[in-house]
Structure formats: structure tokens, C-alpha cells
Backbone atoms as SQL, in Angstrom:
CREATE TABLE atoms (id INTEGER PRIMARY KEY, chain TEXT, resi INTEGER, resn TEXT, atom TEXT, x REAL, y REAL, z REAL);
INSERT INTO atoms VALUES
  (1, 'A', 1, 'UNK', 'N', 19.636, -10.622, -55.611),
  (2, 'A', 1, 'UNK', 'CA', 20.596, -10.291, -56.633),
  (3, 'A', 1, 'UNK', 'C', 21.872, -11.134, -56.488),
  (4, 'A', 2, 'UNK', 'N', 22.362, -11.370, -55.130),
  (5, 'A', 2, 'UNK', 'CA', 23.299, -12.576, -55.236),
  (6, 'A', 2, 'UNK', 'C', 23.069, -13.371, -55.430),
  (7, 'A', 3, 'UNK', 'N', 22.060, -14.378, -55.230),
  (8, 'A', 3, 'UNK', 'CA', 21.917, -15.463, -55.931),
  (9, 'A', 3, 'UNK', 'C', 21.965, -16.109, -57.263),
  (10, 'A', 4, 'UNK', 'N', 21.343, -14.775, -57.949),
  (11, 'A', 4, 'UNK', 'CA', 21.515, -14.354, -59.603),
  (12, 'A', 4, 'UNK', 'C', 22.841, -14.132, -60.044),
  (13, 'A', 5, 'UNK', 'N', 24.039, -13.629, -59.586),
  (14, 'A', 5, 'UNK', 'CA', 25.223, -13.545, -60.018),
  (15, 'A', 5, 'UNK', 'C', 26.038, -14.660, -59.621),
  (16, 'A', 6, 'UNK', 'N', 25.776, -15.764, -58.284),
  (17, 'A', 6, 'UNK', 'CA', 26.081, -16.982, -57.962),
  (18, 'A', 6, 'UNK', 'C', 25.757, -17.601, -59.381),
  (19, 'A', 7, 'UNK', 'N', 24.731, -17.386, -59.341),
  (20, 'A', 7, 'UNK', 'CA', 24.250, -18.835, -60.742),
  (21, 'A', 7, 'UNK', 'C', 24.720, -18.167, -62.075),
  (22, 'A', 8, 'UNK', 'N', 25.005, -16.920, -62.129),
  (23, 'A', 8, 'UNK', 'CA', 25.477, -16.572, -63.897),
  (24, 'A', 8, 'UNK', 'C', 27.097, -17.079, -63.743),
  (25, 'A', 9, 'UNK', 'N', 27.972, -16.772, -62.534),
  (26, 'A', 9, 'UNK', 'CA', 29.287, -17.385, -62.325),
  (27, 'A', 9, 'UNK', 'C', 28.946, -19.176, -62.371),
  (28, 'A', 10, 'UNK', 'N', 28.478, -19.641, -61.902),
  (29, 'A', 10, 'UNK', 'CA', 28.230, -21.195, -62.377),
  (30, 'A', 10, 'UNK', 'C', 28.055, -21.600, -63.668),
  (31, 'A', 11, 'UNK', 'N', 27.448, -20.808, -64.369),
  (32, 'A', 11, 'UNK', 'CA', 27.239, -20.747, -65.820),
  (33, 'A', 11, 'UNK', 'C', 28.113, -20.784, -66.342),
  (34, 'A', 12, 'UNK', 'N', 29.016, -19.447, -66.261),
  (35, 'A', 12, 'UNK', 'CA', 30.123, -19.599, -66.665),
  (36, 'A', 12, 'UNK', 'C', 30.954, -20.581, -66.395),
  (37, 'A', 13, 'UNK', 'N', 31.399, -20.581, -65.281),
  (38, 'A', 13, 'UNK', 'CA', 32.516, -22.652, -65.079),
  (39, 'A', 13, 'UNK', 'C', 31.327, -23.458, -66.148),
  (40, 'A', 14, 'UNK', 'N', 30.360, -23.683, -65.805),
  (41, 'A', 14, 'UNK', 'CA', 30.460, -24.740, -66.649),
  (42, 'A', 14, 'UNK', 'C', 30.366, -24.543, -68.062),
  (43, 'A', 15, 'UNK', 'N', 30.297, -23.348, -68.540),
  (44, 'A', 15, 'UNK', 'CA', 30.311, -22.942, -70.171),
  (45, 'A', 15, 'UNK', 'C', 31.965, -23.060, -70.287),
  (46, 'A', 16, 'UNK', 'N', 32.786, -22.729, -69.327),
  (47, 'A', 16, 'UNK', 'CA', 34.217, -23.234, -69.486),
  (48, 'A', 16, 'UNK', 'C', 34.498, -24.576, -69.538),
  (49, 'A', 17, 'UNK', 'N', 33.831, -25.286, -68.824),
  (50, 'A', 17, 'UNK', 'CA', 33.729, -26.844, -69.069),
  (51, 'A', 17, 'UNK', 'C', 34.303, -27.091, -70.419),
  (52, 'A', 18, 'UNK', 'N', 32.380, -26.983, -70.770),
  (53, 'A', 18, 'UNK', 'CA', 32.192, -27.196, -72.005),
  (54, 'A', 18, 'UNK', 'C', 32.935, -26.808, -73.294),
  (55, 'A', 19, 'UNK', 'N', 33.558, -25.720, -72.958),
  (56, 'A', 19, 'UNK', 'CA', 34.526, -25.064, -74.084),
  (57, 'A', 19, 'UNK', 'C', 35.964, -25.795, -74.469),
  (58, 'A', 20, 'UNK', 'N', 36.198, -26.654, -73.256),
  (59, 'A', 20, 'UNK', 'CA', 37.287, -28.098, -73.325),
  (60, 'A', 20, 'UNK', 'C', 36.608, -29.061, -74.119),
  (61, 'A', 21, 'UNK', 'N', 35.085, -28.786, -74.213),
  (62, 'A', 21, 'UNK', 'CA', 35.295, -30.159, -75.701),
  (63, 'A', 21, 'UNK', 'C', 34.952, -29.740, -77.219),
  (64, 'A', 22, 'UNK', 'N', 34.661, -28.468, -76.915),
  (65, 'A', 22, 'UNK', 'CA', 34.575, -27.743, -78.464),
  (66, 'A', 22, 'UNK', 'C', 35.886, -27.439, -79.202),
  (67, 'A', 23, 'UNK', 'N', 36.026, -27.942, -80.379),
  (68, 'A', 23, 'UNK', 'CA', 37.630, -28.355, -80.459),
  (69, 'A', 23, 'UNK', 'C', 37.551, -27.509, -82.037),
  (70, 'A', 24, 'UNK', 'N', 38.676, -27.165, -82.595),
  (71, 'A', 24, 'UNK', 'CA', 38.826, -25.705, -83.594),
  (72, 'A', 24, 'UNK', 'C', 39.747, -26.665, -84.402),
  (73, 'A', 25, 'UNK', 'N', 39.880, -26.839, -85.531),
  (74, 'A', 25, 'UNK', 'CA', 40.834, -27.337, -86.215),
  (75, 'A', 25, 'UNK', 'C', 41.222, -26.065, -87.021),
  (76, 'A', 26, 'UNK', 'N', 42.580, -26.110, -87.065),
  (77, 'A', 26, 'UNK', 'CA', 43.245, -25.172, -88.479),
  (78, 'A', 26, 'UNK', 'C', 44.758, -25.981, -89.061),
  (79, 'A', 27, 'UNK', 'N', 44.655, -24.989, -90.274),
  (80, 'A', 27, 'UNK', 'CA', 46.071, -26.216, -91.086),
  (81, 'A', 27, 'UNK', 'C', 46.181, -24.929, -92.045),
  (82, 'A', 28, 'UNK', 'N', 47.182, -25.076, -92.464),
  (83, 'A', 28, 'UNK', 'CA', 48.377, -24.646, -93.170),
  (84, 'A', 28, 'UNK', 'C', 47.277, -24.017, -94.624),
  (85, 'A', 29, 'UNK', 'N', 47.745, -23.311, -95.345),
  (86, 'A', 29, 'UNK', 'CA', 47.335, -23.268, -96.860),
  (87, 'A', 29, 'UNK', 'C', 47.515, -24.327, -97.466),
  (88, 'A', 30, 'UNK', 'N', 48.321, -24.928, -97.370),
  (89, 'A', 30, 'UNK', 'CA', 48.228, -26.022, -98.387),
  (90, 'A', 30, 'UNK', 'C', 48.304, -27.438, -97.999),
  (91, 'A', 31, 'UNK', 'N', 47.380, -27.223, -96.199),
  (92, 'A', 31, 'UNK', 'CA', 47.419, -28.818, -95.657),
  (93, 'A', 31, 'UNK', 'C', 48.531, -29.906, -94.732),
  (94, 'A', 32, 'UNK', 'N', 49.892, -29.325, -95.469),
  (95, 'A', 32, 'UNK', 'CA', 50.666, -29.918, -94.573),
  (96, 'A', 32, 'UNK', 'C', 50.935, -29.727, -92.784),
  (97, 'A', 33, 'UNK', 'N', 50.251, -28.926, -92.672),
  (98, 'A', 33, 'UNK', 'CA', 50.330, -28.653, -91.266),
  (99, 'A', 33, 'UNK', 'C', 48.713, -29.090, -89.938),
  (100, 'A', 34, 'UNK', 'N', 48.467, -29.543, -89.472),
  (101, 'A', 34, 'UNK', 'CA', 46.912, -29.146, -89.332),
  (102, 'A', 34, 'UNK', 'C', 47.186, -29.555, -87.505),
  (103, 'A', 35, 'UNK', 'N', 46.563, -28.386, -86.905),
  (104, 'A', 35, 'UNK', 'CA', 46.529, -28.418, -85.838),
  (105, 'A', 35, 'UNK', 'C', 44.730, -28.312, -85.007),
  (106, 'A', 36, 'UNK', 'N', 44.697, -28.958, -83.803),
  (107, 'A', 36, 'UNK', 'CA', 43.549, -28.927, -83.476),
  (108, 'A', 36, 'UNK', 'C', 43.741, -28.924, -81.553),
  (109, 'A', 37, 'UNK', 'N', 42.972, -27.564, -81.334),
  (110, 'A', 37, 'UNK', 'CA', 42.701, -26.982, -80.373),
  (111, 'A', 37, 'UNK', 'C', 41.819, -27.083, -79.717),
  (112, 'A', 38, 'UNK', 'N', 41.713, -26.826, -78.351),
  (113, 'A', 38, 'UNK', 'CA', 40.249, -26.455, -77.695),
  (114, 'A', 38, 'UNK', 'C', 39.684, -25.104, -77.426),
  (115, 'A', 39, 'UNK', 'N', 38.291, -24.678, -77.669),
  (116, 'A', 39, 'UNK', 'CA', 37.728, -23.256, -77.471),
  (117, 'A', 39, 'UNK', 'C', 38.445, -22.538, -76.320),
  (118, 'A', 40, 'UNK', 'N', 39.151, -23.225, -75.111),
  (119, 'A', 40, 'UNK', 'CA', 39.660, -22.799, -73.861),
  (120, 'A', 40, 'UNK', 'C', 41.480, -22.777, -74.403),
  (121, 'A', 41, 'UNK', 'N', 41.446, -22.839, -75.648),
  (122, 'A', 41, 'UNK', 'CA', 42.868, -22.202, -76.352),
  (123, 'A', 41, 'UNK', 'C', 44.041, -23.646, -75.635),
  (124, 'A', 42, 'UNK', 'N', 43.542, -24.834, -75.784),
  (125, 'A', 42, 'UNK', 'CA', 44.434, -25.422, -75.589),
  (126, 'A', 42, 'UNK', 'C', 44.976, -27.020, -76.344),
  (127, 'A', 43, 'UNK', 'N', 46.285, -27.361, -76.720),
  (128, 'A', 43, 'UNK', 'CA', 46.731, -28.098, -78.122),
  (129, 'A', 43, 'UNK', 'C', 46.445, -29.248, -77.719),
  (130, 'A', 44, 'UNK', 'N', 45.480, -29.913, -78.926),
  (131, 'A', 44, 'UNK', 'CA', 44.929, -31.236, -78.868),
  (132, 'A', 44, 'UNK', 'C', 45.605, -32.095, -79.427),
  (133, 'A', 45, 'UNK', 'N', 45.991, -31.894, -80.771),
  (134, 'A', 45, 'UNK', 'CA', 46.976, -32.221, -81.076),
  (135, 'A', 45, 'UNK', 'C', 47.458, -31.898, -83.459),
  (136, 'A', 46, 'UNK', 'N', 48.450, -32.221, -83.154),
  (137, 'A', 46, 'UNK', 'CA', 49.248, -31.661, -84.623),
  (138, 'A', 46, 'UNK', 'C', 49.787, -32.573, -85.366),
  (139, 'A', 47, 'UNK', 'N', 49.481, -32.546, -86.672),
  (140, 'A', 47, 'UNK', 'CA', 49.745, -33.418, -87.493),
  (141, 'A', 47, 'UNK', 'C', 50.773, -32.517, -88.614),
  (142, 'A', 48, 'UNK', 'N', 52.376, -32.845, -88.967),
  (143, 'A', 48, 'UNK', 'CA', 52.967, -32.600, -89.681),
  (144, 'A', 48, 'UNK', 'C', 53.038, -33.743, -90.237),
  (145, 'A', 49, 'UNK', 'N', 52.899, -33.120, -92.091),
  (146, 'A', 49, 'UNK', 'CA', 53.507, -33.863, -93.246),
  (147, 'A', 49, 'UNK', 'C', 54.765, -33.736, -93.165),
  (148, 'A', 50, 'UNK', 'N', 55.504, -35.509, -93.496),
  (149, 'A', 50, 'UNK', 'CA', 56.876, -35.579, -93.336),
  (150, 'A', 50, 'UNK', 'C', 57.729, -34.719, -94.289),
  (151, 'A', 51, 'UNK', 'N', 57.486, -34.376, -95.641),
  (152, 'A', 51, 'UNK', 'CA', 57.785, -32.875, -96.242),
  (153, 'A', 51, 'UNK', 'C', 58.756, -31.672, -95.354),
  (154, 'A', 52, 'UNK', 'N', 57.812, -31.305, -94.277),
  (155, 'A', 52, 'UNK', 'CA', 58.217, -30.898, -93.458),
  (156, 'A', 52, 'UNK', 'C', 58.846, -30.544, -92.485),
  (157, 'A', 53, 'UNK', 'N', 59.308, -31.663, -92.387),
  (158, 'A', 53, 'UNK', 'CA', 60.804, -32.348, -91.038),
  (159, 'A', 53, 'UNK', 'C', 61.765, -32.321, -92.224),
  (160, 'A', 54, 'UNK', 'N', 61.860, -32.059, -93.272),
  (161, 'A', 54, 'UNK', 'CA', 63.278, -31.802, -93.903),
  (162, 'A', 54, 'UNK', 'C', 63.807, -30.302, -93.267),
  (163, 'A', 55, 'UNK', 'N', 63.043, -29.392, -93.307),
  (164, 'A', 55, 'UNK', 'CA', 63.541, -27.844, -93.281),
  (165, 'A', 55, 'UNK', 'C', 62.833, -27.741, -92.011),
  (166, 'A', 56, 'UNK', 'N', 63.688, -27.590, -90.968),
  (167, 'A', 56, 'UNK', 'CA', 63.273, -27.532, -89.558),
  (168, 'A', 56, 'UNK', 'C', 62.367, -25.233, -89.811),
  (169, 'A', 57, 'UNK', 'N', 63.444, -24.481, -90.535),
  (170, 'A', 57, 'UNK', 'CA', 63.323, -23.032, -90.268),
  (171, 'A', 57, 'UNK', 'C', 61.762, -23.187, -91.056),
  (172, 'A', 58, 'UNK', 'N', 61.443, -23.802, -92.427),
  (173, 'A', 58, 'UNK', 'CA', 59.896, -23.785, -92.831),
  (174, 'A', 58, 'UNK', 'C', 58.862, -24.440, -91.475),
  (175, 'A', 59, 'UNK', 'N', 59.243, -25.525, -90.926),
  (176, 'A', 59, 'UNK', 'CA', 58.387, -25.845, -90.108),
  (177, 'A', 59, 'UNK', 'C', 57.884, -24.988, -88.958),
  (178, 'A', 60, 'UNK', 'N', 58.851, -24.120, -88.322),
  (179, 'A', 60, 'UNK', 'CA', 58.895, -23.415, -87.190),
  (180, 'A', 60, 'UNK', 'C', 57.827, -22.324, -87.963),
  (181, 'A', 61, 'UNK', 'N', 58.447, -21.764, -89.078),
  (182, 'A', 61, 'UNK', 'CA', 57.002, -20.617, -89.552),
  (183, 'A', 61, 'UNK', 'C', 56.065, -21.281, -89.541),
  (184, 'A', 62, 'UNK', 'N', 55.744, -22.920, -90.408),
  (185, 'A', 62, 'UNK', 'CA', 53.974, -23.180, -90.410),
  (186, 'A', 62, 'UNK', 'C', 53.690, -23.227, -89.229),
  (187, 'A', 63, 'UNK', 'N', 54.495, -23.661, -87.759),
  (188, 'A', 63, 'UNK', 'CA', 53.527, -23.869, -86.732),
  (189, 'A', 63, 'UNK', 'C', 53.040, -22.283, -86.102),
  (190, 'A', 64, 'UNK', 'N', 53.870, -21.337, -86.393),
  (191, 'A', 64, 'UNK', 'CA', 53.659, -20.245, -85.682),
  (192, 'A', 64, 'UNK', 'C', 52.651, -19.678, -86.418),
  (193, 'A', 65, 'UNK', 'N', 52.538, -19.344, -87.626),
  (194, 'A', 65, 'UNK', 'CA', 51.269, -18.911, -88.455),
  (195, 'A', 65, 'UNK', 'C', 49.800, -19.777, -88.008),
  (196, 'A', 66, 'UNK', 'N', 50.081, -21.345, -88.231),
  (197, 'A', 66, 'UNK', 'CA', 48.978, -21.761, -87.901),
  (198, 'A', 66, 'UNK', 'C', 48.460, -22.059, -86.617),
  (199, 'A', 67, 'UNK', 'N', 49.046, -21.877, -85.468),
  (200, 'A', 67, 'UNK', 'CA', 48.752, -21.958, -84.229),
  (201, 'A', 67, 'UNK', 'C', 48.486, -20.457, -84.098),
  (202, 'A', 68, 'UNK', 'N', 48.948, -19.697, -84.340),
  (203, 'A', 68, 'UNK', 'CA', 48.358, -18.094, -84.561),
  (204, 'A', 68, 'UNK', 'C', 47.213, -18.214, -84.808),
  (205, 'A', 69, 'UNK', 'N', 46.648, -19.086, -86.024),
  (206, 'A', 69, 'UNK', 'CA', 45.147, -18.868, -86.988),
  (207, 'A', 69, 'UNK', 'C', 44.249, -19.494, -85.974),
  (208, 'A', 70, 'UNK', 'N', 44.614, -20.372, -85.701),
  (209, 'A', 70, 'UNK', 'CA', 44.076, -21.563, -84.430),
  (210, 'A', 70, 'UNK', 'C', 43.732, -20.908, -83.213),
  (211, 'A', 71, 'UNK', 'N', 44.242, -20.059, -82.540),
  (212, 'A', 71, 'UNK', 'CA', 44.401, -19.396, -81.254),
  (213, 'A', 71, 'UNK', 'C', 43.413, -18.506, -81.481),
  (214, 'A', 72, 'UNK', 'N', 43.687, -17.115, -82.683),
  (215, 'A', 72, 'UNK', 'CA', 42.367, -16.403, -82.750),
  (216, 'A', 72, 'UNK', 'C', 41.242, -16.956, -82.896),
  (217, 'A', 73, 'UNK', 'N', 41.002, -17.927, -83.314),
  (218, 'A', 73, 'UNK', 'CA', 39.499, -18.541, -83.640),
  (219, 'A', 73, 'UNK', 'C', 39.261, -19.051, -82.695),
  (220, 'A', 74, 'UNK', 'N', 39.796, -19.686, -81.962),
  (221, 'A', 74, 'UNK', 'CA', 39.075, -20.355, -80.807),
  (222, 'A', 74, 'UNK', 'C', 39.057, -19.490, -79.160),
  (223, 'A', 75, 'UNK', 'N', 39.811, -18.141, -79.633),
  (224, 'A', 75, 'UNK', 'CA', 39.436, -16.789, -78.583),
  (225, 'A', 75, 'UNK', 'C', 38.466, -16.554, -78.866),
  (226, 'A', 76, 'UNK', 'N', 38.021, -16.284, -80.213),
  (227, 'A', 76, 'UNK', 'CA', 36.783, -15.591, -80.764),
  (228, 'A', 76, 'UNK', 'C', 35.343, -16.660, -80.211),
  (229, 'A', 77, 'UNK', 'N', 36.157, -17.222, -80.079),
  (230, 'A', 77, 'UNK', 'CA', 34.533, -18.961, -79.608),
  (231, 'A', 77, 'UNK', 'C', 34.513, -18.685, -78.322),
  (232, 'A', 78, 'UNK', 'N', 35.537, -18.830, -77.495),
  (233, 'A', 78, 'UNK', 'CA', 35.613, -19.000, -76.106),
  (234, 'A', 78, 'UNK', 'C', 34.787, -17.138, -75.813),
  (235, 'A', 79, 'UNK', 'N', 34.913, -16.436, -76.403),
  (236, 'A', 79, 'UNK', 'CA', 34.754, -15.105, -76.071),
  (237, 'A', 79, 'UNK', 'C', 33.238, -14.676, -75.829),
  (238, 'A', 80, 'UNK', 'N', 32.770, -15.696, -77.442),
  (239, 'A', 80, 'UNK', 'CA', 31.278, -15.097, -77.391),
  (240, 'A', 80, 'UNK', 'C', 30.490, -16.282, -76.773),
  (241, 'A', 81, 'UNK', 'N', 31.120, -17.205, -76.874),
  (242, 'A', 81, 'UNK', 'CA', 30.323, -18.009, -75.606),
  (243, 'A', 81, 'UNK', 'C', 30.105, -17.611, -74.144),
  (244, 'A', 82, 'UNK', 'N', 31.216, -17.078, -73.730),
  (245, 'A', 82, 'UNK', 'CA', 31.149, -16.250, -72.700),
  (246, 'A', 82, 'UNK', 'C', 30.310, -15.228, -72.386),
  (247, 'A', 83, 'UNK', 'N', 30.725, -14.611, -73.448),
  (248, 'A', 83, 'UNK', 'CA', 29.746, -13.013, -73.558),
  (249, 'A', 83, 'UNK', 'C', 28.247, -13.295, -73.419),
  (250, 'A', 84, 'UNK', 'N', 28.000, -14.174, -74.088),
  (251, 'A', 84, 'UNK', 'CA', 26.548, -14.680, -74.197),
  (252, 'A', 84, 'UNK', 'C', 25.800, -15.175, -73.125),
  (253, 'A', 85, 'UNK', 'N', 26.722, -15.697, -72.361),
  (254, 'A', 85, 'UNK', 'CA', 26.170, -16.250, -70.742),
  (255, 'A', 85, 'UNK', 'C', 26.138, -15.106, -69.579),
  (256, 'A', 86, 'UNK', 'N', 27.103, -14.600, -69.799),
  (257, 'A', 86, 'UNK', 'CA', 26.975, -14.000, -68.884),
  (258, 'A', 86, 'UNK', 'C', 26.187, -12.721, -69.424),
  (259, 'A', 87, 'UNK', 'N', 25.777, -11.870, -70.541),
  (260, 'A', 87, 'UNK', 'CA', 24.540, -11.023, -70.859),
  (261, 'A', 87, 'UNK', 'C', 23.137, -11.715, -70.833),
  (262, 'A', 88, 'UNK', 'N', 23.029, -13.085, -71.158),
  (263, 'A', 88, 'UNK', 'CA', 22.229, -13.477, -70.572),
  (264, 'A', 88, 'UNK', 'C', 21.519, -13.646, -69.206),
  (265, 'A', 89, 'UNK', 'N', 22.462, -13.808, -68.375),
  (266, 'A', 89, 'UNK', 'CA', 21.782, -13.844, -66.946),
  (267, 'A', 89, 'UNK', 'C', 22.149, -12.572, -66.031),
  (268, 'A', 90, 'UNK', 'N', 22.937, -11.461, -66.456),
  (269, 'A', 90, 'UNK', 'CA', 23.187, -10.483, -65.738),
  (270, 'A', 90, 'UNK', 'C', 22.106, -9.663, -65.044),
  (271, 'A', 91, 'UNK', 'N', 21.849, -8.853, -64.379),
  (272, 'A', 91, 'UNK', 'CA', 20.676, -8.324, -64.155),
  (273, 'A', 91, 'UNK', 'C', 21.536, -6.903, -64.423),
  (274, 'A', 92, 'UNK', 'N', 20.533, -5.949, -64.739),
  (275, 'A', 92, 'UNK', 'CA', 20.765, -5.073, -65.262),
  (276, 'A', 92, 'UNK', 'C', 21.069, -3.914, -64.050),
  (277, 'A', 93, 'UNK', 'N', 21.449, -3.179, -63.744),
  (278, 'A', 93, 'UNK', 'CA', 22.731, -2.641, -63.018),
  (279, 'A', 93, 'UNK', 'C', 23.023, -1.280, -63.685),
  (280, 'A', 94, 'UNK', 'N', 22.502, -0.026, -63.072),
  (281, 'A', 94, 'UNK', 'CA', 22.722, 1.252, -64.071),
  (282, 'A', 94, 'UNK', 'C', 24.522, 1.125, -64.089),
  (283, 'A', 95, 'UNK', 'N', 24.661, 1.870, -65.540),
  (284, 'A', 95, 'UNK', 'CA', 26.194, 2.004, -65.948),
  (285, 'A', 95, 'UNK', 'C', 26.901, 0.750, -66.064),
  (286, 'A', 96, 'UNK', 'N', 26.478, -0.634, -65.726),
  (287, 'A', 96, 'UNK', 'CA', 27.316, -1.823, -66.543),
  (288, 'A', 96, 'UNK', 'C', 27.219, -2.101, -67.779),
  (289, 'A', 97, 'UNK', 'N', 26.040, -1.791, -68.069),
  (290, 'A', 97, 'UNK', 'CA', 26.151, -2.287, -69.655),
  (291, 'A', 97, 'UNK', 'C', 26.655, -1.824, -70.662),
  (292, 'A', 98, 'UNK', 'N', 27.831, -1.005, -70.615),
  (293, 'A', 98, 'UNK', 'CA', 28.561, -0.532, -71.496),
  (294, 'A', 98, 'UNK', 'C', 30.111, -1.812, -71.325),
  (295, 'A', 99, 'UNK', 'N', 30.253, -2.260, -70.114),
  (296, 'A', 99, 'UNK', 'CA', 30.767, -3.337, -69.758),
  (297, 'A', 99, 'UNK', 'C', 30.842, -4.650, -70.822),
  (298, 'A', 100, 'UNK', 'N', 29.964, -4.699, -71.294),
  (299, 'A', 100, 'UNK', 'CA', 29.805, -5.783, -72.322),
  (300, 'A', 100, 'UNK', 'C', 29.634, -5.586, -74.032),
  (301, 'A', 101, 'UNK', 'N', 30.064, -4.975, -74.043),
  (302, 'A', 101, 'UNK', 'CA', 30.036, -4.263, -75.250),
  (303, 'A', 101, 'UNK', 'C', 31.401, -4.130, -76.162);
């Protein structure tokens, strides 16, 4: 049974790896903003329309809304990728499996 939870924790690092190159794009309603993330919730990088650098107080809302939109979605990736590896290789264990749920 340790060996089996050795290798589902390996799984996981490297499903974390991998979650550094699965990359989430989000942008604004109407485009001027577009930011792009990694599944491991981290900024790849952001593209503002020059529009935008006029009104510093509009810019500060698009980044916070859309790095908001950006962040949940790529929790929601990083989450069930996770979830999935590790219900996959768990061994079953009375009373954990409410654990994953």
C-alpha cells in the first residue's frame, strides 16, 4: 500500500508539472484586456489596449475582474486534474472516500 501512495504522490508532482504548461487565456468583454495564465494559477503574460493607459482607475478594474475570471478557471483545471489522479490511483481505504467528493 505504500508503494501505491508513493506513486499516486509522483503522479501528482508530475500532473503539477504539467499544469505549468497548460495555459488559460481570459480578456475583458470587449477584448481590450487579455490575460494568460498557467493551470498552476500563475501570470504568463497581459496584453493592454493603449485605450486603456489613459484612465489608470478603468484599468485597475479590467485587471482585477479579469485576472479574477482567469484565476477561477484555471483553479477549476488545476483542481480536476488533480482530483482525477489522485481518485485514480488511490486504493480504497474504508471512510476516505467521502474525502474526494
Amino acid at each position: 500500500m505504500m508503494g501505491k501512495l508513493k506513486e499516486t504522490q509522483q503522479k501528482i508532482e508530475d500532473t503539477k508539472k504539467r499544469l505549468d504548461t497548460v495555459l488559460i487565456d481570459e480578456q475583458s468583454a470587449d477584448g481590450l484586456l487579455k490575460v494568460t495564465l498557467t493551470a498552476n494559477r500563475k501570470v504568463k503574460s497581459i496584453s493592454i489596449d493603449d485605450s486603456l493607459l489613459e484612465d489608470k482607475e478603468q484599468l485597475e478594474d479590467y485587471l482585477v475582474v479579469t485576472l479574477n475570471k482567469a484565476i477561477e478557471r484555471a483553479t477549476r483545471v488545476n483542481e480536476q486534474e488533480l482530483d482525477a489522479v489522485a481518485k485514480m490511483d488511490m486504493p480504497m481505504i474504508p471512510g476516505m472516500d467521502n474525502l474526494f467528493k
